[in-house]
VEXVO-315863 format. One line per 10 residues: number of its first residue (from 1); their letters; for each residue x, y, z of C-alpha. Coordinates in steps of 0.02 Angstrom, whole numbers. Each point is the difference from the previous one (the first is absolute). Layout:
N
NUM> a> X/Y/Z | ...
This chain:
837
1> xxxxxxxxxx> 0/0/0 | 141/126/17 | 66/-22/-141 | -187/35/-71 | 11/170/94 | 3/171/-39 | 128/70/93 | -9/195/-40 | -170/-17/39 | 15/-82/173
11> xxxxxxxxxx> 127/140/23 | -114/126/-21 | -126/-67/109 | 129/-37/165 | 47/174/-23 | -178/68/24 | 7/-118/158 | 139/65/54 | -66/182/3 | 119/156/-10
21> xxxxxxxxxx> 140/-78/81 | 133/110/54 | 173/-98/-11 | 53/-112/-139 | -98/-26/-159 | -128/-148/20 | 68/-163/-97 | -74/-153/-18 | 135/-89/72 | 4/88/167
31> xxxxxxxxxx> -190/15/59 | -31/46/164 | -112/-129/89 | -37/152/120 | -59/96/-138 | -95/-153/-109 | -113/-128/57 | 100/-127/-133 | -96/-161/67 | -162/86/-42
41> xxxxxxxxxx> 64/65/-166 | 87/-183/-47 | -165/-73/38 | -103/110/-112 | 123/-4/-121 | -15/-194/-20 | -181/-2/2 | 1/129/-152 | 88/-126/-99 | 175/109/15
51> xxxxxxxxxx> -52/140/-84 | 17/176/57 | -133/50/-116 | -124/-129/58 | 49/42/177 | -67/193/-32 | -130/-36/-102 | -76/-81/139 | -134/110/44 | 27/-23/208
61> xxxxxxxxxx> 187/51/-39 | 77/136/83 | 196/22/20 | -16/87/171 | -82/-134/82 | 162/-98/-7 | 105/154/84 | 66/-45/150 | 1/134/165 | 153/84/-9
71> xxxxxxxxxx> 98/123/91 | -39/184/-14 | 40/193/43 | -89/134/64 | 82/190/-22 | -98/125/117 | 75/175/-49 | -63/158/113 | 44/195/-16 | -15/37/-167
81> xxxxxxxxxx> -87/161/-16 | -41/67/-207 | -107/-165/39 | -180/46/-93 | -134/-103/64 | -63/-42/-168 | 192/-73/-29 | -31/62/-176 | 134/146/2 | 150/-31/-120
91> xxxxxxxxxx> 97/107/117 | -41/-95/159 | 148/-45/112 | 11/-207/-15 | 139/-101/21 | 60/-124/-111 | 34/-191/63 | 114/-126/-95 | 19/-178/87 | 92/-99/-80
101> xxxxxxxxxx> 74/34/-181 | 20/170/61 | 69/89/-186 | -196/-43/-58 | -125/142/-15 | -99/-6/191 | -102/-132/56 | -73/115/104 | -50/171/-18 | -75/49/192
111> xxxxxxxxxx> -97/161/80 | -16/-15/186 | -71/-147/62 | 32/-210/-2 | 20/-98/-176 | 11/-166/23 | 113/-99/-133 | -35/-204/-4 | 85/-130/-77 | 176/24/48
121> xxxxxxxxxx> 120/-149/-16 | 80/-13/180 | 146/37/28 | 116/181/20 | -20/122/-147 | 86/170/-39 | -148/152/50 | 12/185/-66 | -120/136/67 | 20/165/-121
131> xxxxxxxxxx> -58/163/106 | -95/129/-97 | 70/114/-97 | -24/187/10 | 11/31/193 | 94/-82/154 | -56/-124/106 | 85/-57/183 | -28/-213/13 | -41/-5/175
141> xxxxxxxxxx> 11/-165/5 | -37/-176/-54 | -81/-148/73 | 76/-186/-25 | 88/-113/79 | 50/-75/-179 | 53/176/-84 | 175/-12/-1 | 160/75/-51 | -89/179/-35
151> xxxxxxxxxx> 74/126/-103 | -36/174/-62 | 65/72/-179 | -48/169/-72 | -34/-14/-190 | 50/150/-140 | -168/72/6 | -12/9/181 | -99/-136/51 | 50/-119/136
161> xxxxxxxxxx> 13/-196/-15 | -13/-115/149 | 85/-155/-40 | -39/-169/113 | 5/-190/1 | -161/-75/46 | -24/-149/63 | -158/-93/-48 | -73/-182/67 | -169/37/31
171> xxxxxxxxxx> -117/148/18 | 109/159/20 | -27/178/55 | 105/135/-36 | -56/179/77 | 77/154/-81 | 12/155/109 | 4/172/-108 | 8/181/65 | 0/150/-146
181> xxxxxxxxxx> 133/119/73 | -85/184/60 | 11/122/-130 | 73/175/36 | -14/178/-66 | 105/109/8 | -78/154/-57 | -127/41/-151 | 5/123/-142 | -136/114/63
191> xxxxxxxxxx> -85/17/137 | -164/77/-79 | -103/-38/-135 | -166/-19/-87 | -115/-142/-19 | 67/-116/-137 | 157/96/-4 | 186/-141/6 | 132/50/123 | 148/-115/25
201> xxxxxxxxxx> 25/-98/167 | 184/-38/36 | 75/-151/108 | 54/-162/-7 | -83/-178/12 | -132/30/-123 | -95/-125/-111 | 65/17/-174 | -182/-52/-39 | -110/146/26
211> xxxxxxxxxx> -144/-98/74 | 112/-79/121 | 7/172/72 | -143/76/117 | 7/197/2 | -102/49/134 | -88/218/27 | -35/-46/187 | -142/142/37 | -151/1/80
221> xxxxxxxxxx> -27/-136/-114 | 132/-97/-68 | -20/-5/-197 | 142/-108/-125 | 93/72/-99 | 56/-75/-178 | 179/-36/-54 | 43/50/-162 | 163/-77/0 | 121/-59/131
231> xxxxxxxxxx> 202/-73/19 | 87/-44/139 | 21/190/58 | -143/88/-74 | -143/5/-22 | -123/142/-133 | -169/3/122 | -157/59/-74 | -82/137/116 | -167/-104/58
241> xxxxxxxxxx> -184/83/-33 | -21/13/204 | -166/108/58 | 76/130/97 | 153/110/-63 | 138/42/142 | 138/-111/101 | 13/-183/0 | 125/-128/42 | 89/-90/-146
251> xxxxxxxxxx> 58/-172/18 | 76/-135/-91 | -42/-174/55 | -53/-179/-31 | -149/-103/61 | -1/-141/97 | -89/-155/-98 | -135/10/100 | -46/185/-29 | 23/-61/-188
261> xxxxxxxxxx> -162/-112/31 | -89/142/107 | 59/143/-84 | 24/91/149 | 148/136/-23 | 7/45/187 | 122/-160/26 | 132/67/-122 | 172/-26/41 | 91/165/-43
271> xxxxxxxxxx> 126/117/-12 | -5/166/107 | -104/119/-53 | 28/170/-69 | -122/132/-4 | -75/44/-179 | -120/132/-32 | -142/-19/-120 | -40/173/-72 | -171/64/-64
281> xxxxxxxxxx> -29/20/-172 | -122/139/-54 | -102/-26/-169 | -44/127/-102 | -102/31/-143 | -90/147/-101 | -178/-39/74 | 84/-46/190 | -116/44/132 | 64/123/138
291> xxxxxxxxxx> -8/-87/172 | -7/-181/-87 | 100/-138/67 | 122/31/-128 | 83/-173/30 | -49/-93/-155 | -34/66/-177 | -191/-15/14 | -14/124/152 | 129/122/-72
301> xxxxxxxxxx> 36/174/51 | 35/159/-108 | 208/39/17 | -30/162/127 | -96/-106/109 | 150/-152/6 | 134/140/30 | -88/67/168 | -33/-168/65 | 143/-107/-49
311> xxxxxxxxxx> 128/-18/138 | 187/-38/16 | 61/-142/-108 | -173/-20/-104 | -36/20/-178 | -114/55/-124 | -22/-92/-150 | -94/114/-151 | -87/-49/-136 | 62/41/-165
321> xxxxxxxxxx> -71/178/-60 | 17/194/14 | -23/74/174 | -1/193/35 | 41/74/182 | -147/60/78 | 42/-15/189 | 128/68/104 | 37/-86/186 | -38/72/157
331> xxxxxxxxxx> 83/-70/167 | -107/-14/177 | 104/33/140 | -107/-96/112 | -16/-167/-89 | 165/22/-84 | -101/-51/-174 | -27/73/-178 | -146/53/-58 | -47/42/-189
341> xxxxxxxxxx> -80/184/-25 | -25/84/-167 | 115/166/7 | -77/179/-53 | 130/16/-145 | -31/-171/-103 | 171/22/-48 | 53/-28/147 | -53/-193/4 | 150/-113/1
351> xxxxxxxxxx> 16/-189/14 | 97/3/175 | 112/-147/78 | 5/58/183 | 31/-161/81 | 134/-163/-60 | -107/-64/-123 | 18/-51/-195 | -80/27/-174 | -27/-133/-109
361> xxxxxxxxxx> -62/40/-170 | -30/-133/-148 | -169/-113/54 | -144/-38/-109 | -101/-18/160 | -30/-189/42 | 208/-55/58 | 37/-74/149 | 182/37/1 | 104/156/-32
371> xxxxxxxxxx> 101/-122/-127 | -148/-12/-131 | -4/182/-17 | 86/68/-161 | 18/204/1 | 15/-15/-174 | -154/-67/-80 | -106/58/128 | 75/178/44 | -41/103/167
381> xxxxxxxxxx> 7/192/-39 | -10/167/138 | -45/127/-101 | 0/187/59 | -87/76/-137 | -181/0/53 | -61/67/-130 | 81/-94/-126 | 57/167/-122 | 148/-20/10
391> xxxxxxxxxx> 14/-16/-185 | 197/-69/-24 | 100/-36/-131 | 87/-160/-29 | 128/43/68 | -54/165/78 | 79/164/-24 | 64/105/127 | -136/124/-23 | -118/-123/29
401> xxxxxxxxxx> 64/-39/171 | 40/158/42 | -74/42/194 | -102/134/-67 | -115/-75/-133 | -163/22/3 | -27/-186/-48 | 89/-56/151 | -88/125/117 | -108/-123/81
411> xxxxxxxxxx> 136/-144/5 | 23/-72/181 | 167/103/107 | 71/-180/54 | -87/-154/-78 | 107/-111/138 | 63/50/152 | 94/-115/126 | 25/29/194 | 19/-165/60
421> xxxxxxxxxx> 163/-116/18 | 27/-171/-108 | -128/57/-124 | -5/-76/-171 | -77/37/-175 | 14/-148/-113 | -55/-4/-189 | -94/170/8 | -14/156/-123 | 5/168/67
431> xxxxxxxxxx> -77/137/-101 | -71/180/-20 | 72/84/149 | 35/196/-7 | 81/52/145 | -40/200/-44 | -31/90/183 | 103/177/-32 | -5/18/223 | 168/-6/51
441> xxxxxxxxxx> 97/-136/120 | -22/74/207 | 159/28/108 | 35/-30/177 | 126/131/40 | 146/56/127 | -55/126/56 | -200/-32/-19 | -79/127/-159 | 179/33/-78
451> xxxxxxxxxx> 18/16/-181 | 120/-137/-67 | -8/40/-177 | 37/195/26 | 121/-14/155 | 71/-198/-6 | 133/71/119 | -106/31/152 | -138/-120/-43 | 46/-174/55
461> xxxxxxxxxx> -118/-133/-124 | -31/-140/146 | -153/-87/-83 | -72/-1/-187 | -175/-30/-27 | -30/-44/-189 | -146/27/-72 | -47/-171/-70 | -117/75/-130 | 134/72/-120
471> xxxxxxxxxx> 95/-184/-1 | -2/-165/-62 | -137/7/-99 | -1/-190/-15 | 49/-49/171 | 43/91/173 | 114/-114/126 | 46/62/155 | -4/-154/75 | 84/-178/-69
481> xxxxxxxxxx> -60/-76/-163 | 49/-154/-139 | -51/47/-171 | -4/-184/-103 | -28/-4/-172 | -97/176/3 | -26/125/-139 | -19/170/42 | -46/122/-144 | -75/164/-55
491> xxxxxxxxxx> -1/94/172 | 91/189/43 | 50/85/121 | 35/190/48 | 152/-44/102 | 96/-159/-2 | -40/-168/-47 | -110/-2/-154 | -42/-177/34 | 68/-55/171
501> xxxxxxxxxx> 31/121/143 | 103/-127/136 | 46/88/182 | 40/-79/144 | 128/29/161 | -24/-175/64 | 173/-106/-31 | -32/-143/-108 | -183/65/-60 | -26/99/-161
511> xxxxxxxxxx> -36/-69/-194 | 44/-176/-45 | -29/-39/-173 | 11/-199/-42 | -94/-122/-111 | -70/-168/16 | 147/-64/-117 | 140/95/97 | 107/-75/138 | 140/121/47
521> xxxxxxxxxx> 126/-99/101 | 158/86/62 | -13/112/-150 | -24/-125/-110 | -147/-47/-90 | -47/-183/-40 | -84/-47/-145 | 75/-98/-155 | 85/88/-135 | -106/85/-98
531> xxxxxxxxxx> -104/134/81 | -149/-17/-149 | -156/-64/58 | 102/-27/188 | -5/148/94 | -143/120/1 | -21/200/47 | -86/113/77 | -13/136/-142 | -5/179/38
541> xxxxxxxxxx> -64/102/-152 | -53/171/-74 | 5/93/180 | 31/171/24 | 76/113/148 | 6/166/5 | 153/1/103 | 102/-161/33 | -26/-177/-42 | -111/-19/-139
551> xxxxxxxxxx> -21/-200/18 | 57/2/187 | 40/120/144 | 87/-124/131 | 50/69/157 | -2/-183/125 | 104/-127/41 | -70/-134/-139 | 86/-127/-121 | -70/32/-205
561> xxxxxxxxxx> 28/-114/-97 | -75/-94/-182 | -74/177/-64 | -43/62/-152 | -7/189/-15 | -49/72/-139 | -25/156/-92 | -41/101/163 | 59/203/12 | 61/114/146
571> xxxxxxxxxx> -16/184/-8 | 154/-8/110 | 97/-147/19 | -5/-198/-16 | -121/-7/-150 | -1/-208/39 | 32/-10/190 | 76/131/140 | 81/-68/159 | -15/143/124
581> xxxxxxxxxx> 157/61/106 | -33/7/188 | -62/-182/58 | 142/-108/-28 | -102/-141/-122 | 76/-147/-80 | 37/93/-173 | 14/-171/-106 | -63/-28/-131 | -27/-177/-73
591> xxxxxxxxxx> -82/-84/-172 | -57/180/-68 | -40/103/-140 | 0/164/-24 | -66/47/-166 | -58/147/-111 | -11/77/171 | 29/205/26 | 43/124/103 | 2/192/-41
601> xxxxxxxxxx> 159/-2/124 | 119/-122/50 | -8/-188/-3 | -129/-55/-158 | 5/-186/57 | 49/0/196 | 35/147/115 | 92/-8/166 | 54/109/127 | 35/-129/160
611> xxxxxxxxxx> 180/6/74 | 2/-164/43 | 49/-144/-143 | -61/-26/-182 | -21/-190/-40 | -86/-29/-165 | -10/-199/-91 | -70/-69/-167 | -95/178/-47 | -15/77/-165
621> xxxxxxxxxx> -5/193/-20 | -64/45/-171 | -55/132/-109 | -19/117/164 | 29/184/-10 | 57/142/127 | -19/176/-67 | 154/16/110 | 113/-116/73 | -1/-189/-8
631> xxxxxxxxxx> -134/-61/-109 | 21/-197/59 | 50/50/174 | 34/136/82 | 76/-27/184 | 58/135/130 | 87/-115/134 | 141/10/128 | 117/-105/73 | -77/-174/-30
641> xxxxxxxxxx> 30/-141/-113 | -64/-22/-196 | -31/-162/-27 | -80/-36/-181 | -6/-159/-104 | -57/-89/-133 | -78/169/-89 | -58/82/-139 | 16/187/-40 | -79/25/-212
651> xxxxxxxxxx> -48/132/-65 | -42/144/163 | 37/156/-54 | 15/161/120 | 132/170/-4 | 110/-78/96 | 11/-210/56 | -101/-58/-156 | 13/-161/81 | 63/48/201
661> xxxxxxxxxx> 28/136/62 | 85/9/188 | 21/133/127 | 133/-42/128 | -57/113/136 | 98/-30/173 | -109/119/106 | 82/-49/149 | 167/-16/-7 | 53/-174/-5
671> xxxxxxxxxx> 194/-7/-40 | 6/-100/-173 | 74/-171/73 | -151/-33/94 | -119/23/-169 | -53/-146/-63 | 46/-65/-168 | -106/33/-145 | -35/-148/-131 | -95/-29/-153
681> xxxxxxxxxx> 50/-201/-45 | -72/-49/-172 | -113/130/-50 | -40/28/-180 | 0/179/-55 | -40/18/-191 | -65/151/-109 | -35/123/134 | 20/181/-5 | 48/168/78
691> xxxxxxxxxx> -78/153/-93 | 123/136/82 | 49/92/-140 | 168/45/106 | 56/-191/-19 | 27/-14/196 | -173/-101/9 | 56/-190/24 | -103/-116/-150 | 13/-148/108
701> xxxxxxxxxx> 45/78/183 | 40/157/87 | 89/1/160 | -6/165/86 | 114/15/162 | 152/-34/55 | 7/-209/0 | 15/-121/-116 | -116/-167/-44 | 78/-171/-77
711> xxxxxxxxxx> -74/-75/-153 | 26/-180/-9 | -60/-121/-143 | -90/133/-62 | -62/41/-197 | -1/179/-43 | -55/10/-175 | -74/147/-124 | -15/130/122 | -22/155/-34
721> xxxxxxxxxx> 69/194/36 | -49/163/-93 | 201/14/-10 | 157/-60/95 | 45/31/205 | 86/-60/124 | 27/-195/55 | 95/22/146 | -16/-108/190 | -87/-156/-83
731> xxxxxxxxxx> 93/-168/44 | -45/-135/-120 | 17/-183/2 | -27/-128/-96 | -122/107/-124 | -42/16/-154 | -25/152/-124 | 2/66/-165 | 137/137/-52 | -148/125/-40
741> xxxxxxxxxx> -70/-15/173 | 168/72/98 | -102/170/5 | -159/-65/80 | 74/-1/176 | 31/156/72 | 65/75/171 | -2/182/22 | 116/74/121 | 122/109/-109
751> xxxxxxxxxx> 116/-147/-45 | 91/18/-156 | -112/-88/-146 | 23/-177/-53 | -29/-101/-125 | 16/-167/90 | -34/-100/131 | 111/9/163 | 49/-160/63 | -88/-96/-147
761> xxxxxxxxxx> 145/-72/-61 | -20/-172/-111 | 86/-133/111 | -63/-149/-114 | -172/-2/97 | -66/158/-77 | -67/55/-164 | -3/158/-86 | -19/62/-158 | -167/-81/-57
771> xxxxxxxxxx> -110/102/-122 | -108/-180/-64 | -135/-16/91 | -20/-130/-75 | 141/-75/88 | -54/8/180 | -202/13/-30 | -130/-107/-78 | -92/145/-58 | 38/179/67
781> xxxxxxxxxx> -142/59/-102 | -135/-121/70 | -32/47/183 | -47/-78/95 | -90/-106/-114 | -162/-56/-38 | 5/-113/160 | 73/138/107 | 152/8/118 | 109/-143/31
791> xxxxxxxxxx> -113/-82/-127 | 61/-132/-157 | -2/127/-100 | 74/184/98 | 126/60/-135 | 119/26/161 | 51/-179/23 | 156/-36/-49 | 21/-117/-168 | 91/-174/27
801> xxxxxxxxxx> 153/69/-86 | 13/172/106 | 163/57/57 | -58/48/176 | -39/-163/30 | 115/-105/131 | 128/146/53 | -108/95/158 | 30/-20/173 | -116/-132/78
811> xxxxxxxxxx> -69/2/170 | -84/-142/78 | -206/-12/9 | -1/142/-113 | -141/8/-126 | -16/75/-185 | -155/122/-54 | -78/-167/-33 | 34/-89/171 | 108/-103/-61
821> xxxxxxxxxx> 121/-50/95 | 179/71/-66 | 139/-105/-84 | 196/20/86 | 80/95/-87 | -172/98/-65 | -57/85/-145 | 36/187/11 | -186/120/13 | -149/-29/79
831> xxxxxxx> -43/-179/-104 | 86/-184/20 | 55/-76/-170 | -108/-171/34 | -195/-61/21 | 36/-102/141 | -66/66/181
């Protein structure tokens, strides 16, 4: 009969006896009588005649029935905690079991809880427990007698391997001890916010698996908050849509497995908490009902109403549209609140920030987070022309922003006006102001009821009191405010500050001007290599002052930066932007520019008169004009540093400084080694011009006083003088020029004339000489190209084959116009010869 039998087939049917065996391979020569009732299955056998087939086509047959009891093992694993009830989760924390052939894919795949594996062939096999991955776990222990020679081995990706022997006769139980390690945090990224805003939690012992993390707002009532995305150290937390605004607890945490079946979060095992305050957002629409709740977009408020009730740290979110001022604010003493009243003189109505609170323009009217806004399809506009006369060209003439038109008669004094601290104005146009009041500014005087302007010598000035009404048509800050990505156009003022009118005595507070692409990090600006389509502006356009500062009269402490300003006039001086002398402010200047801007004095582009330092990075100054001096810049500044780089001076035209125009004016004294050094590194100054029929006027800069200033790495090309001067007291390095251009930098002070450079000698790292354009430009004639500054196609960029490429100086972190990083050594002017970042 056995020669009669079908082996293979026998085979296959011990081996479905034999069950998933873990040890050797089952083999017909070796079964286990333990495992395989073999009398019963000889006997069967026989009576089917031999024949396997037979045997199974019995219709009683069934293999298991001839399975023997055999040893088994039961795994009970405890602690796990991203443990879902429903088990369901791909993320869930398991561990993996291999007994046995322990290089095959698991033979057991566990959540917490027992899973009993039968059929084992006795006897001691190799055992591998695989924590999970994504977080740390503490074994606290196991439980048998017959788990022996225990090891531990941490794997590439982080996960942890218990290795054992087990030992396996008859029914075994293995218990499996787990404790996830407490997460810790070490600080987080903000410690206010809006519903459904992400702030970053910081620490260490996190679940790489953002379930496996519990973020906890511990309030009155404790509400979850989702994690958007986690690693070992941090963790991006979605703000969570709790009932109440103000302070609640934040912690990070786990649950135990049994709060995973009740749901209950008050068992959480967490971190310590840190205090997080969730602010109040204020909804507004056109239709908004005064008094409403105002805390969700169907009970919405109108704006004036948002602005006296909204306190410290809330917002206001506004509805896309046109809104006119028709409220002014009025403080109560006694309850220390804001009220809304209608003024006498309509234009008096302005849109006031009196407490720590912020704009946010750009919603259609149904979001639920400040990140599906978009200012640009949906824009947010203050308009101060309540009438709506105005009547402007596109662009508007001077005439028809003059203070005094007719048309602009009715046109709101101050369309914004900011008193409070930590105030922002995000993605908002400002329009239509016409700061026109002809009542002069009030004096606090020493003695009391002097005359200051007709007897300044016996009249001590001790306190100014401007009159608001004759500046900043756009916006009034005498408090602290963050313009981001704001347009301000079409306003005028009397006085100073066409468009902006910044004051402010308080260290630290003033004008901050930012965008929501714009990091500024130790004076260096992150974003990859090309600035199109990476960094956006504010824009500051078509303003008028009747004094200083056409775009911007800035007298504070702030930090401007990413700004566009734009064909704005000054009857005075700083046709684009004024820094005022007296409060020592940050005078930097970073990511500007300053075009078609003009002043009917000094400074077309940028005016300063601050004694303290001049730092200015990656700005353009173009196609500005001074009726005087310095129609890119004009600076009046003492013994501290210049610090310029990476900038570009084209086409500014004034008498004197086409392109710069500095006044070295050391009012007090200091002895000359303690002034600081003065330093333009990498600038670009091409095609400007001095009109000074004399020829003393400086094309491409003017330096009036007795110092010098060091050009390093710098292009001066196709500047411009009625006829030759002077070119004494200018130290070059490392520049380059063309031989035409030797009469474009001037200082005045009775030296003999020159027709060269002084210490601009060619020591194999400097060129001279260059009339091509071609040469050092892509296209001198296209600027700044259809895609603007810093753009693929600015004509300024040096060609591949330029000779100022590789011989500047090279400092390190320092970035190109772009914000590209430079290459060692660098490319001379204010561009990098490559694409790269």
């Amino acid at each position: 009969m056995v020669n009669s039998l079908d082996l293979a087939l026998l085979q296959a049917e011990i081996d479905v006896v034999m069950g998933p065996l873990f040890g050797s391979p089952a083999r017909f020569s070796a079964v286990d009588p333990e495992l395989v009732d073999v009398t019963k299955y000889h006997n069967d056998l026989v009576a089917a005649g031999g024949s396997v087939t037979a045997l199974k086509a019995d219709p009683g047959y069934d293999n298991l029935s001839y399975r023997q009891s055999a040893p088994s093992l039961d795994i009970a694993v405890t602690g796990l905690t991203h443990n879902p009830i429903t088990g369901a989760d791909p993320f869930a924390d398991k561990v993996d079991v291999r007994l046995g052939d322990t290089s095959s894919v698991p033979q057991l795949d566990s959540v917490n809880g027992t899973t009993f594996i039968s059929n084992v062939v006795p006897g001691t096999w190799p055992l591998e427990v695989t924590l999970p991955a994504g977080v740390s776990y503490q074994i606290l222990g196991t439980s048998s007698s017959q788990f022996n020679n225990a090891s531990l081995e941490t794997l590439n990706n982080g996960r942890v391997k218990i290795k054992a022997e087990v030992e396996i006769t008859g029914a075994t139980n293995l218990q499996l001890n787990l404790n996830r390690v407490q997460p810790v945090v070490s600080s987080i990224s903000t410690q206010n916010g809006t519903r459904g805003s992400t702030f970053v939690i910081s620490g260490e012992n996190f679940h790489t698996q953002p379930g496996g993390n519990q973020v906890i707002f511990d309030g009155a009532t404790d509400f979850p908050a989702e994690v958007v995305s986690a690693t070992a150290t941090e963790l991006v937390v979605k703000v969570p849509q709790v009932d109440v605004s103000g302070n609640y607890t934040v912690q990070v945490g786990y649950s135990k497995p049994v709060d995973a079946d009740t749901g209950d979060l008050s068992a959480i095992q967490a971190s310590d908490p840190h205090l997080f305050n969730v602010t109040t957002v204020w909804y507004v629409k056109h239709d908004g009902v005064a008094g409403a709740n105002g805390d969700k977009w169907e009970v919405a408020v109108p704006l004036y109403d948002a602005l006296a009730r909204a306190g410290n740290n809330d917002e206001i979110w506004i509805q896309q549209g046109v809104y006119k001022p028709s409220h002014i604010l009025v403080y109560d003493d006694i309850t220390e609140t804001y009220s809304a009243e209608t003024p006498a003189d309509p234009r008096a109505a302005s849109f006031t920030l009196a407490n720590n609170i912020k704009l946010l323009g750009g919603f259609a009217g149904t979001e639920l987070s400040s990140s599906e806004r978009n200012p640009q399809t949906r824009p947010v506009v203050f308009d101060g022309d309540l009438l709506g006369n105005d009547g402007l060209s596109s662009p508007p003439t001077a005439a028809e922003l003059n203070p005094d038109r007719t048309e602009r008669s009715d046109n709101s004094y101050n369309v914004v006006t900011v008193f409070g601290q930590n105030t922002v104005i995000d993605g908002i146009t400002i329009t239509g102001g016409n700061a026109s009041d002809l009542t002069d500014d009030t004096y606090l005087t020493d003695p009391e009821g002097c005359d200051p302007v007709n007897d300044p010598d016996n009249c001590y000035i001790y306190e100014t009191q401007y009159n608001l009404r004759k500046r900043g048509g756009g916006l009034v800050n005498q408090g602290d405010v963050t313009l981001r990505d704001v347009t301000i156009r079409f306003n005028s003022a009397r006085g100073d500050g066409g468009g902006i009118f910044a004051q402010s005595n308080n260290p630290g507070s003033g004008l901050h001007l930012t965008s929501s692409k714009y990091v500024d990090a130790g004076g260096m600006t992150e974003y990859d290599g090309n600035r199109t389509g990476q960094l956006s502006y504010n824009l500051i356009e078509d303003n008028l002052a009747g004094q200083n500062g056409g775009g911007i009269y800035d007298a504070t402490a702030g930090r401007p930066g990413a700004t566009i300003l734009r064909r704005n006039r000054a009857g005075n001086d700083g046709g684009g932007m004024y820094a005022a002398e007296g409060f020592e402010g940050s005078n930097e200047l970073s990511d500007f520019i300053f075009e078609a801007n003009h002043a009917d004095r000094n400074g077309g582009g940028y005016t300063s008169y601050r004694q303290n330092s001049l730092n200015f990075r990656r700005s353009v100054f173009f196609n500005n004009s001074a009726s005087n001096f310095g129609g890119g810049v004009y600076y009046e500044g003492g013994g501290g540093e210049i610090n310029g780089d990476s900038n570009v001076f084209a086409n500014n035209t004034a008498l004197k400084g086409g392109g710069f125009y500095y006044e070295f004016m050391n009012l007090v004294g200091i002895p000359p080694q303690f002034i600081e050094t003065k330093t333009i590194t990498h600038a670009s100054f091409v095609n400007n011009q001095a009109t000074d029929a004399s020829g003393t006027g400086g094309g491409a800069f003017y330096l009036s006083g007795l110092r010098s200033i060091n050009f390093v790495s710098s292009i001066f090309f196709g500047n411009d003088v009625a006829r030759g001067g002077d070119n004494i007291g200018f130290d070059f390095s490392s520049s380059l020029s063309d031989a035409a251009n030797r009469e474009a930098l001037v200082k005045h002070d009775g030296s003999p004339a020159g027709t060269g450079f002084i210490n601009a000698v060619d020591n194999g790292s400097n060129l001279y000489g260059r009339t091509n354009a071609a040469e050092i430009f892509s296209n001198i004639n296209a600027l700044p190209g259809s895609l603007g500054w810093a753009s693929a196609d600015d004509g300024l960029r040096p060609p591949s084959n330029s000779p100022a490429k590789g011989i500047g100086v090279w400092a390190d972190d320092r970035r190109d116009l772009r914000g590209g990083l430079r290459l060692n050594p660098s490319t001379i002017g204010a561009y990098e010869a490559h694409e790269g970042p």
